[in-house]
Biopython code that builds the backbone (N, CA, C, O; Angstrom):
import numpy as np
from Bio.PDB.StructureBuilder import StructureBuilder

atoms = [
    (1, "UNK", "N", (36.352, -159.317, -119.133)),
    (1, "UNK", "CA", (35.721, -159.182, -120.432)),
    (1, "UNK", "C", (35.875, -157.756, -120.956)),
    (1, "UNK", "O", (35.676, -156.714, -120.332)),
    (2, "UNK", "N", (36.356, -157.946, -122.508)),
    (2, "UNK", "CA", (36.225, -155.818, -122.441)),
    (2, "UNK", "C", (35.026, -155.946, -123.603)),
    (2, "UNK", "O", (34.651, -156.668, -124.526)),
    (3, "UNK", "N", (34.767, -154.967, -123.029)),
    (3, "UNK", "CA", (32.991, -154.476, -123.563)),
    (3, "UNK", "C", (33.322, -153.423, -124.683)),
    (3, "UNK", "O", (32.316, -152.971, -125.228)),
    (4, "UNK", "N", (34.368, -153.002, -125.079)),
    (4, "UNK", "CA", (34.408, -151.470, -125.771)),
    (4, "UNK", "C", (34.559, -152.450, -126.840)),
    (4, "UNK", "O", (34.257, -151.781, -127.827)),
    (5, "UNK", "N", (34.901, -153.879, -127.344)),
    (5, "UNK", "CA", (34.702, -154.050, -128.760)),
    (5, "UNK", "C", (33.120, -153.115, -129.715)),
    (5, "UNK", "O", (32.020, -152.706, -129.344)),
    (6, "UNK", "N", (33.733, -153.141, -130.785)),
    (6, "UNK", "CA", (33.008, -152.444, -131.691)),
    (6, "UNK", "C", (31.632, -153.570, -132.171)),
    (6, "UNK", "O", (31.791, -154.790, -132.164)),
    (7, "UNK", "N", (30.400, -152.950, -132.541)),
    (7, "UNK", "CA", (29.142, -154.113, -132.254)),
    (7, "UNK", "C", (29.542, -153.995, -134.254)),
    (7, "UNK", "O", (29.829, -152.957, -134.851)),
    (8, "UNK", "N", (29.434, -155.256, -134.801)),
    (8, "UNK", "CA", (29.835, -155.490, -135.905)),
    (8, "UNK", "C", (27.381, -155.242, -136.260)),
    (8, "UNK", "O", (26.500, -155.629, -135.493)),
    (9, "UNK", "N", (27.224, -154.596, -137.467)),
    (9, "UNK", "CA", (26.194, -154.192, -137.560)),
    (9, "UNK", "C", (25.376, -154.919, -139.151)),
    (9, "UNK", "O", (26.103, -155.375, -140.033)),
    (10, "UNK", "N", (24.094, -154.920, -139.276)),
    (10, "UNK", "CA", (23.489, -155.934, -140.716)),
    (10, "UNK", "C", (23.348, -154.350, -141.156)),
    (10, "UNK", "O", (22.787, -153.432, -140.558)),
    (11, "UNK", "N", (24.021, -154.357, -142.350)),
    (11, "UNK", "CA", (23.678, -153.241, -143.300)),
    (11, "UNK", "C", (22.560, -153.240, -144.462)),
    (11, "UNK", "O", (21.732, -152.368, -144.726)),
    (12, "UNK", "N", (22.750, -154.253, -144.959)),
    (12, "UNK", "CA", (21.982, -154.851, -146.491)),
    (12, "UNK", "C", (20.714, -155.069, -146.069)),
    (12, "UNK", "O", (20.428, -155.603, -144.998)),
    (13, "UNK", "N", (19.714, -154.553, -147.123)),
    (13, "UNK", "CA", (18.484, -154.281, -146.548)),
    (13, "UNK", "C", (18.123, -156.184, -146.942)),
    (13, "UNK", "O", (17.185, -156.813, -146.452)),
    (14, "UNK", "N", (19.027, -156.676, -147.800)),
    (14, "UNK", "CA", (18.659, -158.290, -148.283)),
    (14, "UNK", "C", (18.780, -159.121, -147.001)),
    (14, "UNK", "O", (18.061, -160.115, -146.895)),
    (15, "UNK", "N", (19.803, -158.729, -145.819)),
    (15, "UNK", "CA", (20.175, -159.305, -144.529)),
    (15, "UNK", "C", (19.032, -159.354, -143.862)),
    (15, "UNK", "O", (18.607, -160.400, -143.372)),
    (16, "UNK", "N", (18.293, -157.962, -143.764)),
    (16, "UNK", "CA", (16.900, -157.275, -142.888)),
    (16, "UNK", "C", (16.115, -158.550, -143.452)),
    (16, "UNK", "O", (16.194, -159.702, -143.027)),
    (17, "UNK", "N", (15.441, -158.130, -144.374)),
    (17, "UNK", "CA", (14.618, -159.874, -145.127)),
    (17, "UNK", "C", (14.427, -160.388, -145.039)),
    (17, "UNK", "O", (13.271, -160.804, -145.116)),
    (18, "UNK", "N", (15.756, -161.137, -144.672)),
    (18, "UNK", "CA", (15.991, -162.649, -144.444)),
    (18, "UNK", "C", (15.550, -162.553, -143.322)),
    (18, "UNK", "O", (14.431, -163.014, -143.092)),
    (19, "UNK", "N", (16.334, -161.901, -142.257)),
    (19, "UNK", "CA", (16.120, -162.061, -141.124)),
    (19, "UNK", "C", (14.654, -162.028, -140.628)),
    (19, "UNK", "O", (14.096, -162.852, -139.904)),
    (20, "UNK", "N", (14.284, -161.195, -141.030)),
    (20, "UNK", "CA", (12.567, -161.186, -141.081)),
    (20, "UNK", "C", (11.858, -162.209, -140.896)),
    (20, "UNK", "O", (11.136, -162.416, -139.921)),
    (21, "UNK", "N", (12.046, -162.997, -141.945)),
    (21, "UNK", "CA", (11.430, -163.930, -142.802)),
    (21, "UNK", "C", (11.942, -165.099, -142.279)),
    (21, "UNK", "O", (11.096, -165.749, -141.665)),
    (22, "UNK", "N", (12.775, -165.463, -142.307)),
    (22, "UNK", "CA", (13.758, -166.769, -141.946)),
    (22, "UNK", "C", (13.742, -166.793, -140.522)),
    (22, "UNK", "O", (13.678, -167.868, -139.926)),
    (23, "UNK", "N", (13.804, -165.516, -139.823)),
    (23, "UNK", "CA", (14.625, -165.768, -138.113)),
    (23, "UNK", "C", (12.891, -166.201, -136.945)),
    (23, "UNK", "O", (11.676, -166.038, -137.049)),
    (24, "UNK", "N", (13.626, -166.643, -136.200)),
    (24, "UNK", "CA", (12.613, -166.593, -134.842)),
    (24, "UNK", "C", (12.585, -164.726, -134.446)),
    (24, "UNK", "O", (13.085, -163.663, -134.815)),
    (25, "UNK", "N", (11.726, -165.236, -133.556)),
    (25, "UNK", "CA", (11.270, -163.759, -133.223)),
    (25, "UNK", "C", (10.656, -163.652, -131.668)),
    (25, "UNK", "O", (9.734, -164.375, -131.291)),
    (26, "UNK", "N", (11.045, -163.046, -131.157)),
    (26, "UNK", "CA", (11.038, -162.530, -129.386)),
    (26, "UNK", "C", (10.167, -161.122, -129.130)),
    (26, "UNK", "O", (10.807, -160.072, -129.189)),
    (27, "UNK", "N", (8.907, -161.067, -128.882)),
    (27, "UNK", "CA", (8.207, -159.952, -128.882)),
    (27, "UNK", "C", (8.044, -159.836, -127.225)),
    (27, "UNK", "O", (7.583, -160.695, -126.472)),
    (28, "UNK", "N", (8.524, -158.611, -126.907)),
    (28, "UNK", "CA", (7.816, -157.837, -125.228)),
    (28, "UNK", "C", (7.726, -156.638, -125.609)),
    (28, "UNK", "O", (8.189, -156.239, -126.678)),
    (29, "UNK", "N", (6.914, -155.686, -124.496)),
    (29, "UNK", "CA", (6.671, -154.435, -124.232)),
    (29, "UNK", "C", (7.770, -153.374, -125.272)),
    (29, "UNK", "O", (7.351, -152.477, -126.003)),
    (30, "UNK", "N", (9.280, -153.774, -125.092)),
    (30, "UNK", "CA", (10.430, -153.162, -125.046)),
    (30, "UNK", "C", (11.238, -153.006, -126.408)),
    (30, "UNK", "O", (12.073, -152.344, -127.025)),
    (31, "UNK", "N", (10.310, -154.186, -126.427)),
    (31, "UNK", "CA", (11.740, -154.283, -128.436)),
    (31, "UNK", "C", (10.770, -155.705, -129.102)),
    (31, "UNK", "O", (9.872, -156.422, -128.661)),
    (32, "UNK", "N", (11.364, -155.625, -130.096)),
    (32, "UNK", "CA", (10.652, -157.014, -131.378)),
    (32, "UNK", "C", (12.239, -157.082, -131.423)),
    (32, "UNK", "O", (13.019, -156.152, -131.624)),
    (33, "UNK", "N", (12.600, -158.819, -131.112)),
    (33, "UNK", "CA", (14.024, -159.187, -131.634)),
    (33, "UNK", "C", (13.918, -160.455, -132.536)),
    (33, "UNK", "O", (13.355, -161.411, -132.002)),
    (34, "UNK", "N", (14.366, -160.628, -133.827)),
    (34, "UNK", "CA", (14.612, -161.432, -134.821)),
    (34, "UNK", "C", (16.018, -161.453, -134.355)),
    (34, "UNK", "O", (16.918, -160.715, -133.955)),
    (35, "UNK", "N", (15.733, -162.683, -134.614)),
    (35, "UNK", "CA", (17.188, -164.220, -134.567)),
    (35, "UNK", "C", (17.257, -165.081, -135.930)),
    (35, "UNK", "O", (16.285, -165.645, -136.432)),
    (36, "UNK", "N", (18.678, -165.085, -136.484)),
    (36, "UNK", "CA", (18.751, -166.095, -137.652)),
    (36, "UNK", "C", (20.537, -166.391, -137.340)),
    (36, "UNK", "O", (21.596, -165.802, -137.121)),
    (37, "UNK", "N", (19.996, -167.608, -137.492)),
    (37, "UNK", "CA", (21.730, -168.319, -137.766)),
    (37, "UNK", "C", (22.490, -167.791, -138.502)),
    (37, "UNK", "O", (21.907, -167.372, -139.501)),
    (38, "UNK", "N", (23.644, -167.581, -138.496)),
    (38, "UNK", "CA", (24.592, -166.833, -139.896)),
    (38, "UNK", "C", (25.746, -167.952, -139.972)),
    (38, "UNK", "O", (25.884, -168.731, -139.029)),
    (39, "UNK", "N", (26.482, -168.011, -140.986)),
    (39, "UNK", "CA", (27.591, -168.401, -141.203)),
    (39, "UNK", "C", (28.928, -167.539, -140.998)),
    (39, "UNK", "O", (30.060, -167.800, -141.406)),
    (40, "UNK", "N", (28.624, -166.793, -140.492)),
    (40, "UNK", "CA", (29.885, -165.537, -140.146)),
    (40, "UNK", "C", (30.694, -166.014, -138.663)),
    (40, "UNK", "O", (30.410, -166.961, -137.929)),
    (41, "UNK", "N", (31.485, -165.285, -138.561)),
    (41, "UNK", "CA", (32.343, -165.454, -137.362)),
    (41, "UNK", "C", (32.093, -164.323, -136.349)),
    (41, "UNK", "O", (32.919, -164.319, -135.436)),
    (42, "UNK", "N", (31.096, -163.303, -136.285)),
    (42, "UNK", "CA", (30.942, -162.328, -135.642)),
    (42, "UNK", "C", (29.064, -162.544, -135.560)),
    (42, "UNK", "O", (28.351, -162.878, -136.506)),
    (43, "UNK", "N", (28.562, -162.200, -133.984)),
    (43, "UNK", "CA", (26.850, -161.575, -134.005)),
    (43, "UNK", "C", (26.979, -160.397, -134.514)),
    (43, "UNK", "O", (27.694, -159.500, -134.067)),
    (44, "UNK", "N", (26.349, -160.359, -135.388)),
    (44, "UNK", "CA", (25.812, -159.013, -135.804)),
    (44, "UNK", "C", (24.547, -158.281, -135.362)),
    (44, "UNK", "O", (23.663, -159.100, -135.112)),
    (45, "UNK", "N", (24.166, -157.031, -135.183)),
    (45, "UNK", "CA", (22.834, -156.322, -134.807)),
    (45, "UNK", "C", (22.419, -155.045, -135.730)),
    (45, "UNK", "O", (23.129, -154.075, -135.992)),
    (46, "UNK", "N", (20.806, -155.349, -136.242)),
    (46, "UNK", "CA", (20.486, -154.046, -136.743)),
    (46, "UNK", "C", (19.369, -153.730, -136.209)),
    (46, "UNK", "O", (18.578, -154.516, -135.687)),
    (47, "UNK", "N", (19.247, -152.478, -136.323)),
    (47, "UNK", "CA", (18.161, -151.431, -135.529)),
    (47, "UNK", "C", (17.404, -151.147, -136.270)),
    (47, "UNK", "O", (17.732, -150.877, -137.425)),
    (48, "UNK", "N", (15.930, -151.107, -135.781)),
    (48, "UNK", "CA", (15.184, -150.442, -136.880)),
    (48, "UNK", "C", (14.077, -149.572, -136.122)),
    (48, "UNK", "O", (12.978, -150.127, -136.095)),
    (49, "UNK", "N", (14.129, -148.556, -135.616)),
    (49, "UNK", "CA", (13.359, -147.658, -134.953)),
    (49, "UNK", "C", (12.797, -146.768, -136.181)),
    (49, "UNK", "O", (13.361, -145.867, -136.802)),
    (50, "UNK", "N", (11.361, -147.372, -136.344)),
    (50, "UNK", "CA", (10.230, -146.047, -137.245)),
    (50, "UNK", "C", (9.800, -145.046, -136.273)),
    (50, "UNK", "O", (10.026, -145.045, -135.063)),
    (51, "UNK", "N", (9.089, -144.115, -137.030)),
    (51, "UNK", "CA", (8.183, -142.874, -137.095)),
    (51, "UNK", "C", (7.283, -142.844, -135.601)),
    (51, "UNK", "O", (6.855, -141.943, -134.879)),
    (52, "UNK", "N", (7.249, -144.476, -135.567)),
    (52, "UNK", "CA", (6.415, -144.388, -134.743)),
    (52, "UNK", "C", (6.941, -144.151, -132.787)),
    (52, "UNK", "O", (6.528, -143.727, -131.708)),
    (53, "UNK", "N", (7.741, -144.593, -133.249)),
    (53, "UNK", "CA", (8.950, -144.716, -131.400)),
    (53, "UNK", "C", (8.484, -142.923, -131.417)),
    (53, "UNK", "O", (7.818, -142.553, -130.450)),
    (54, "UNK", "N", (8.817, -141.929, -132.435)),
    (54, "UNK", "CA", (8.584, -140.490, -132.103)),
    (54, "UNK", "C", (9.518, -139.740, -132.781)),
    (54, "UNK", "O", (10.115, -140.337, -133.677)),
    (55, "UNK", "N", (9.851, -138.382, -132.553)),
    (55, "UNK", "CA", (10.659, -137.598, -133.072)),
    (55, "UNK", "C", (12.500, -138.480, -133.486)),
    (55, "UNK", "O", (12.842, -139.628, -133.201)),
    (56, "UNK", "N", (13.135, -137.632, -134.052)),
    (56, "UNK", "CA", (14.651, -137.838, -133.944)),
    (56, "UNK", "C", (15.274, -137.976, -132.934)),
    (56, "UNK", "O", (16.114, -138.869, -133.048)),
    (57, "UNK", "N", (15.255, -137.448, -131.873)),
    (57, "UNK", "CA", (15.785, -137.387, -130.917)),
    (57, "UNK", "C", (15.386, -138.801, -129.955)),
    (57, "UNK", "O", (16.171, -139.490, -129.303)),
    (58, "UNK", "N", (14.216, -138.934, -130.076)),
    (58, "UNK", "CA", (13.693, -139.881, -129.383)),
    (58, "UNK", "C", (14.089, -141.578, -129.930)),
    (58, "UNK", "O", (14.178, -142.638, -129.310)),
    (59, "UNK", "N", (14.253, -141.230, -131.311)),
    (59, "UNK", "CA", (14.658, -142.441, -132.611)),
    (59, "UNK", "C", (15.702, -142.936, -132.059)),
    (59, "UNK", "O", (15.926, -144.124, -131.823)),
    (60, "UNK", "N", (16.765, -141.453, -131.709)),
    (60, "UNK", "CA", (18.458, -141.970, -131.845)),
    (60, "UNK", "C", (18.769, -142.358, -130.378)),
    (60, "UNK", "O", (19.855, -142.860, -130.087)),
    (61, "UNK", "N", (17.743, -142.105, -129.397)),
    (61, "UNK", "CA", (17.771, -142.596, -127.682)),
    (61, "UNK", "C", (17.964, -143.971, -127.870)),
    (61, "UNK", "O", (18.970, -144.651, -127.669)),
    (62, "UNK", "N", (16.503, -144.381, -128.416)),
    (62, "UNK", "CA", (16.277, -145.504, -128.910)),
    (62, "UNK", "C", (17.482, -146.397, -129.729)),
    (62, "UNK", "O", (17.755, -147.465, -129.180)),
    (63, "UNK", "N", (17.932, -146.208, -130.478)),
    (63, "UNK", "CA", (19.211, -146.841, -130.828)),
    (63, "UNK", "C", (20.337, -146.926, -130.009)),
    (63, "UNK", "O", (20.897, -148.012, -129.865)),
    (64, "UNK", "N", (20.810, -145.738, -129.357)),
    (64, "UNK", "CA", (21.561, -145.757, -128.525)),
    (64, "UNK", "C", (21.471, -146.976, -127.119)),
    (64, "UNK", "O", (22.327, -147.681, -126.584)),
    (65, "UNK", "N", (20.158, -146.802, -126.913)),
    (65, "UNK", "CA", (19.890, -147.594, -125.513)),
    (65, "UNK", "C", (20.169, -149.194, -125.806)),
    (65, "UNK", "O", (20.791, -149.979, -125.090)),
    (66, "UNK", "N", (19.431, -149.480, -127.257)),
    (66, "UNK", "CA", (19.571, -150.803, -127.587)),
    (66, "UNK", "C", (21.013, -151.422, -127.828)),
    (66, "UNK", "O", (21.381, -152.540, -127.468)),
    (67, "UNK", "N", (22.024, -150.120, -128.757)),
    (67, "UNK", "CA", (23.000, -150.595, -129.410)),
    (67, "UNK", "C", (24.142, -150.771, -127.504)),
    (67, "UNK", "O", (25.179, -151.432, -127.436)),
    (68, "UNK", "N", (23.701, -150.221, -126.638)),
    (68, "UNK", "CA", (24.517, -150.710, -125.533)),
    (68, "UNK", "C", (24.165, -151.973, -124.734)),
    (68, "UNK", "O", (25.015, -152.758, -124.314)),
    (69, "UNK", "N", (22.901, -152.099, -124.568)),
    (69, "UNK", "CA", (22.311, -153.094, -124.124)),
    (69, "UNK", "C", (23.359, -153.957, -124.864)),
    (69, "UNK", "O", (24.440, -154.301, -124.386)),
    (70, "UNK", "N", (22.889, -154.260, -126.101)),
    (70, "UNK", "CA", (23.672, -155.509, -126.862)),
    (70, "UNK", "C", (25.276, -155.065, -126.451)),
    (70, "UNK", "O", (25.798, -155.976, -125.808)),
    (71, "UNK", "N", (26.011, -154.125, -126.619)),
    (71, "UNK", "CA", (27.232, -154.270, -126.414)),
    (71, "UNK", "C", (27.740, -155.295, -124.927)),
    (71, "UNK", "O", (28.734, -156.001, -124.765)),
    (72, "UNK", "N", (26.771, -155.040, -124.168)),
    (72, "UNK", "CA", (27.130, -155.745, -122.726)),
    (72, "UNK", "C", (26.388, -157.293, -123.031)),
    (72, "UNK", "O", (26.778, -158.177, -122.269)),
    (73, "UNK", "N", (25.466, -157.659, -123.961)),
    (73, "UNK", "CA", (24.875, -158.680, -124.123)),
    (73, "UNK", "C", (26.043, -159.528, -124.904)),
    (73, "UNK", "O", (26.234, -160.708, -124.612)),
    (74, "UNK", "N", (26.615, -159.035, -125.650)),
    (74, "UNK", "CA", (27.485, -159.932, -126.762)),
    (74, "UNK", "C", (28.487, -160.918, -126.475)),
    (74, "UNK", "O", (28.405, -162.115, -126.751)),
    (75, "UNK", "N", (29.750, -160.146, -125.713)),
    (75, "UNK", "CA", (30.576, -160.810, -124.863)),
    (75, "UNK", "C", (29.857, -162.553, -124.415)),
    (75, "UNK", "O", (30.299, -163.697, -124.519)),
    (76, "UNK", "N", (28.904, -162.113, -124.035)),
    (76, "UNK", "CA", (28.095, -163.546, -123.185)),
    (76, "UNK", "C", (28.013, -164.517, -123.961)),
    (76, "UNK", "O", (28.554, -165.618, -123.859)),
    (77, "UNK", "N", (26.883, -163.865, -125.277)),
    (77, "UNK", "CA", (26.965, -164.536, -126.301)),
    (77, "UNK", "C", (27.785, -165.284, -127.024)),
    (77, "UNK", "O", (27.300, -166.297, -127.528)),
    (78, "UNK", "N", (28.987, -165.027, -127.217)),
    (78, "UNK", "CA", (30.060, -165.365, -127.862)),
    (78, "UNK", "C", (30.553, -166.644, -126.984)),
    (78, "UNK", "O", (30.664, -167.711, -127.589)),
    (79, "UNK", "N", (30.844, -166.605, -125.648)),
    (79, "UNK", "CA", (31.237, -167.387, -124.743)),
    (79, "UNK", "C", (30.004, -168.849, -124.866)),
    (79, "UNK", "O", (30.365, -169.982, -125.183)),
    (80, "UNK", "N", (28.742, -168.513, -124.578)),
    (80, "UNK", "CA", (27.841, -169.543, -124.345)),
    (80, "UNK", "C", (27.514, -169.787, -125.113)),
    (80, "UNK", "O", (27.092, -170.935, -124.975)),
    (81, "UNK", "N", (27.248, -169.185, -126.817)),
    (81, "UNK", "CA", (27.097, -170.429, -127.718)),
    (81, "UNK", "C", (28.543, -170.005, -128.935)),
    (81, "UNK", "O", (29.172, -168.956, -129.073)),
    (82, "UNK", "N", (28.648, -171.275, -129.612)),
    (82, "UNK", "CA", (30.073, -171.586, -130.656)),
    (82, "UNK", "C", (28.731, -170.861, -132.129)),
    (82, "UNK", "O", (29.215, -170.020, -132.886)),
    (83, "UNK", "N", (27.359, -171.226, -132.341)),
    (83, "UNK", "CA", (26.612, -170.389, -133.238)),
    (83, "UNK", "C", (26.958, -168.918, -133.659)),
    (83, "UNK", "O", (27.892, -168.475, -132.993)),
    (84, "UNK", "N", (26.569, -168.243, -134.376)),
    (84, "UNK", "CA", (26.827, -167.165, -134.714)),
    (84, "UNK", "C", (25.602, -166.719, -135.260)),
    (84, "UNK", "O", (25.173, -167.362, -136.218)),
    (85, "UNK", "N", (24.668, -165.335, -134.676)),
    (85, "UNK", "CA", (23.467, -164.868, -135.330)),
    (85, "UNK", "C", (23.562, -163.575, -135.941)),
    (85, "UNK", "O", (24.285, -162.622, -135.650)),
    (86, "UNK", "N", (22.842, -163.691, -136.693)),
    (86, "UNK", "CA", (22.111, -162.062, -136.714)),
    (86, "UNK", "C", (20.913, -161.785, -135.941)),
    (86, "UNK", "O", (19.979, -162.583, -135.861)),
    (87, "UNK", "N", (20.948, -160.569, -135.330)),
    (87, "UNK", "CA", (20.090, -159.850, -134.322)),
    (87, "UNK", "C", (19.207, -158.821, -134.723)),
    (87, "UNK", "O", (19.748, -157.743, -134.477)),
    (88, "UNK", "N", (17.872, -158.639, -135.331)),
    (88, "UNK", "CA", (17.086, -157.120, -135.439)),
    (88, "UNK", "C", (16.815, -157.096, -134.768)),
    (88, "UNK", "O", (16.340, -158.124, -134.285)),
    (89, "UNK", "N", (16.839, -155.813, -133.992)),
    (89, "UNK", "CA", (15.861, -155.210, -133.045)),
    (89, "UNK", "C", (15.107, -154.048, -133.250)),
    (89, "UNK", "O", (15.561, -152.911, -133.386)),
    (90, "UNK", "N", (13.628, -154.480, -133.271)),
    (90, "UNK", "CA", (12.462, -153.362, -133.662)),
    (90, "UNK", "C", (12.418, -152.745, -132.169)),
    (90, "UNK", "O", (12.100, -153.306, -131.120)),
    (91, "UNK", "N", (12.838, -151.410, -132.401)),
    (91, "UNK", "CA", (12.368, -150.303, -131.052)),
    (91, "UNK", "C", (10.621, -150.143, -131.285)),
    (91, "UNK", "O", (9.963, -149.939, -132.305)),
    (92, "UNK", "N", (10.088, -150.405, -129.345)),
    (92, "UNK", "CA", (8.888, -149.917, -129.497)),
    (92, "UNK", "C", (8.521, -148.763, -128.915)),
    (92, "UNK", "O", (9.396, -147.899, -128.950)),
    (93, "UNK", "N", (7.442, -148.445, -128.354)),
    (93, "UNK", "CA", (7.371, -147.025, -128.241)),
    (93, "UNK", "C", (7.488, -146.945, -126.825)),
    (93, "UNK", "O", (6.833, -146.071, -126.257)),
    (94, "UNK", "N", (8.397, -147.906, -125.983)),
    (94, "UNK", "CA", (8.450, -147.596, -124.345)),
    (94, "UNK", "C", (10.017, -147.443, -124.560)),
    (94, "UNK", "O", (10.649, -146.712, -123.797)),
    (95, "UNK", "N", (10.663, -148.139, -125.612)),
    (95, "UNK", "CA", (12.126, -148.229, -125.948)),
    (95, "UNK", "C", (12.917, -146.842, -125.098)),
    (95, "UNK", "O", (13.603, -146.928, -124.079)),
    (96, "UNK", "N", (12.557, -145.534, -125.905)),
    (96, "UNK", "CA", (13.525, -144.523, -125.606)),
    (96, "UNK", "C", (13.917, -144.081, -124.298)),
    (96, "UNK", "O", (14.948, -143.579, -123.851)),
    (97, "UNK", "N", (12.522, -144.491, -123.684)),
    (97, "UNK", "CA", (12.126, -144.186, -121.848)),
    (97, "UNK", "C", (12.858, -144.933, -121.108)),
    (97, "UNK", "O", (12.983, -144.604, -119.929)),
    (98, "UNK", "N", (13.742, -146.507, -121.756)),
    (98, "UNK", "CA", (14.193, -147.463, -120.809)),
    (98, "UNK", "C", (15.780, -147.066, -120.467)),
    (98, "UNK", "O", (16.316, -146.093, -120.997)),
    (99, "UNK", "N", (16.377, -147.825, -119.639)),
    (99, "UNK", "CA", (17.498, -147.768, -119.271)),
    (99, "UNK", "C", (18.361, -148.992, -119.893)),
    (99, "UNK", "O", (17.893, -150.127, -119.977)),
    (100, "UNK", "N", (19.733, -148.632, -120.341)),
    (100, "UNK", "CA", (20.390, -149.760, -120.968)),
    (100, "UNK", "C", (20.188, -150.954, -119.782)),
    (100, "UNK", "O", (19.396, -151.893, -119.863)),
    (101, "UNK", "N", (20.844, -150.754, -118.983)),
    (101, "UNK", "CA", (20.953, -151.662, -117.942)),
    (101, "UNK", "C", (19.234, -152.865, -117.901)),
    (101, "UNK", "O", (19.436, -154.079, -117.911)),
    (102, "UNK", "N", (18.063, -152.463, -117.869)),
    (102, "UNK", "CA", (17.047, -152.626, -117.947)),
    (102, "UNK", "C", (16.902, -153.200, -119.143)),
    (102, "UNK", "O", (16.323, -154.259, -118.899)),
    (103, "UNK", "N", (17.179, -153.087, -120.869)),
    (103, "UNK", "CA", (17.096, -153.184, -121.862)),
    (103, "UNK", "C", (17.638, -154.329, -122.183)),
    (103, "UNK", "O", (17.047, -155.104, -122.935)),
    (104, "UNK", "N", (19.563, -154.773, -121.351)),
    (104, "UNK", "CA", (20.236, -155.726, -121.081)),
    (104, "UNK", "C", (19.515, -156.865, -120.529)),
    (104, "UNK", "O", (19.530, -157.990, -121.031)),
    (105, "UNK", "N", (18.852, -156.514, -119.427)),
    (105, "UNK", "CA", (18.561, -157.826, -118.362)),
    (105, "UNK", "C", (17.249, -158.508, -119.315)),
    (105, "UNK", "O", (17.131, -159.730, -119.404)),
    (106, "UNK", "N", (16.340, -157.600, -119.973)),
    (106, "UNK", "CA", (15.269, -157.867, -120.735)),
    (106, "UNK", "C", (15.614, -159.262, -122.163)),
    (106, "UNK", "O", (15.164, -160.367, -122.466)),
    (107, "UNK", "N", (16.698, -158.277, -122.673)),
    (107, "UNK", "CA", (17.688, -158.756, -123.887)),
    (107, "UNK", "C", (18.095, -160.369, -123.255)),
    (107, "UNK", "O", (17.741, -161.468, -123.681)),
    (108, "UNK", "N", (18.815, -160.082, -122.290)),
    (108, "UNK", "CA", (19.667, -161.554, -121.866)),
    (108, "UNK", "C", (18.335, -162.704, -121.465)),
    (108, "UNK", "O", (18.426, -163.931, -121.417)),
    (109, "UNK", "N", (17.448, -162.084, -121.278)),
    (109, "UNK", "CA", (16.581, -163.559, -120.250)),
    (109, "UNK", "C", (15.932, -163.803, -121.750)),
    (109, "UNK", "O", (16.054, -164.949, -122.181)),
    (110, "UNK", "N", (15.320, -162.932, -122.508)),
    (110, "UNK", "CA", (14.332, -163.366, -123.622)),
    (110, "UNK", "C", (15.321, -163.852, -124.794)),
    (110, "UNK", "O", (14.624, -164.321, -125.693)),
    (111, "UNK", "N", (16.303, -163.897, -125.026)),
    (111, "UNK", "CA", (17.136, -164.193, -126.174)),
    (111, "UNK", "C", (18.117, -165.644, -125.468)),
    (111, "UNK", "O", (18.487, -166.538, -126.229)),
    (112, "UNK", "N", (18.430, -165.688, -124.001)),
    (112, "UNK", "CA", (19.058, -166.989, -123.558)),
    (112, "UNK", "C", (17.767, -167.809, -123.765)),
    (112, "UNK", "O", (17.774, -168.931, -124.271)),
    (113, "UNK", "N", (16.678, -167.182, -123.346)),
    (113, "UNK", "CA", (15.576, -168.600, -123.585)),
    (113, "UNK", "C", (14.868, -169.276, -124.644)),
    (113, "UNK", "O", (14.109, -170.244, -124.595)),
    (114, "UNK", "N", (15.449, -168.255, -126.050)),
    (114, "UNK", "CA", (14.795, -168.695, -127.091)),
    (114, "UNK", "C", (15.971, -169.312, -128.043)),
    (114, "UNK", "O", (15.813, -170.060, -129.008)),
    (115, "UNK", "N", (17.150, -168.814, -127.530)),
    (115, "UNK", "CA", (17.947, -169.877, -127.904)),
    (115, "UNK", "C", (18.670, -171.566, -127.217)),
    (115, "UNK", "O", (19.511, -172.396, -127.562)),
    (116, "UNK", "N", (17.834, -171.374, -126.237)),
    (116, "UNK", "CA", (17.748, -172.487, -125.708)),
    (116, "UNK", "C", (19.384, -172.744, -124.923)),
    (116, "UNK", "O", (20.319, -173.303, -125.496)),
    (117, "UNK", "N", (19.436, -172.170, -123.454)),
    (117, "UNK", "CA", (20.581, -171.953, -122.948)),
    (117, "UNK", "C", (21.009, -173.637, -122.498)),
    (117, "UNK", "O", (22.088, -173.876, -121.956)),
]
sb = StructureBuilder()
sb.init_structure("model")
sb.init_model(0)
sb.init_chain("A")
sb.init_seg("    ")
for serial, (resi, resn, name, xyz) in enumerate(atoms, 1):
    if name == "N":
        sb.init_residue(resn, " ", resi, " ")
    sb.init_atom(name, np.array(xyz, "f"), 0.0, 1.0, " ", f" {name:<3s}", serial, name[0])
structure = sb.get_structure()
């Protein structure tokens, strides 16, 4: 599997919204993840770490940790379902402290089970 593909990302704050509004939703300790079906040919993922996760530095950990997690999560994805989603992930305030690896295993068990493996 190569993992260095590029994570295709929801830009449009109208995508965020929807997703909001429309998607299921996966809450633990670690992250808030919204799920919505797309019609696209690629999962997409957006990040949304506030004020509250902490400083800048701590914000962009936080993105970083998540945006790898999913890079090793996707591959899977793609293979086990023919669907195609969009992904938010709300950083919480244990986010910046975690380890991708940790962030992954969290990601894969709560998102295979709510999409019904």
């Amino acid at each position: 599997m190569d993992n260095s593909r590029k994570i295709v990302s929801v830009n449009k704050n109208r995508d965020f919204q929807l997703t909001f509004k429309k998607g299921k939703s996966i809450v633990n300790s670690a992250f808030v993840c919204y799920i919505r079906p797309t019609r696209r040919h690629v999962n997409r993922l957006g990040i949304v770490t506030s004020k509250k996760i902490g400083n800048a530095v701590r914000r962009s950990r936080a993105r970083r940790v998540i945006r790898e997690a999913f890079r090793q999560l996707e591959p899977e994805l793609r293979a086990k379902y023919e669907q195609r989603y969009d992904f938010i992930i709300v950083a919480r305030g244990k986010t910046p402290f975690m380890k991708s690896t940790r962030l992954y295993g969290l990601m894969k068990n709560l998102i295979s089970e709510k999409l019904g493996s």
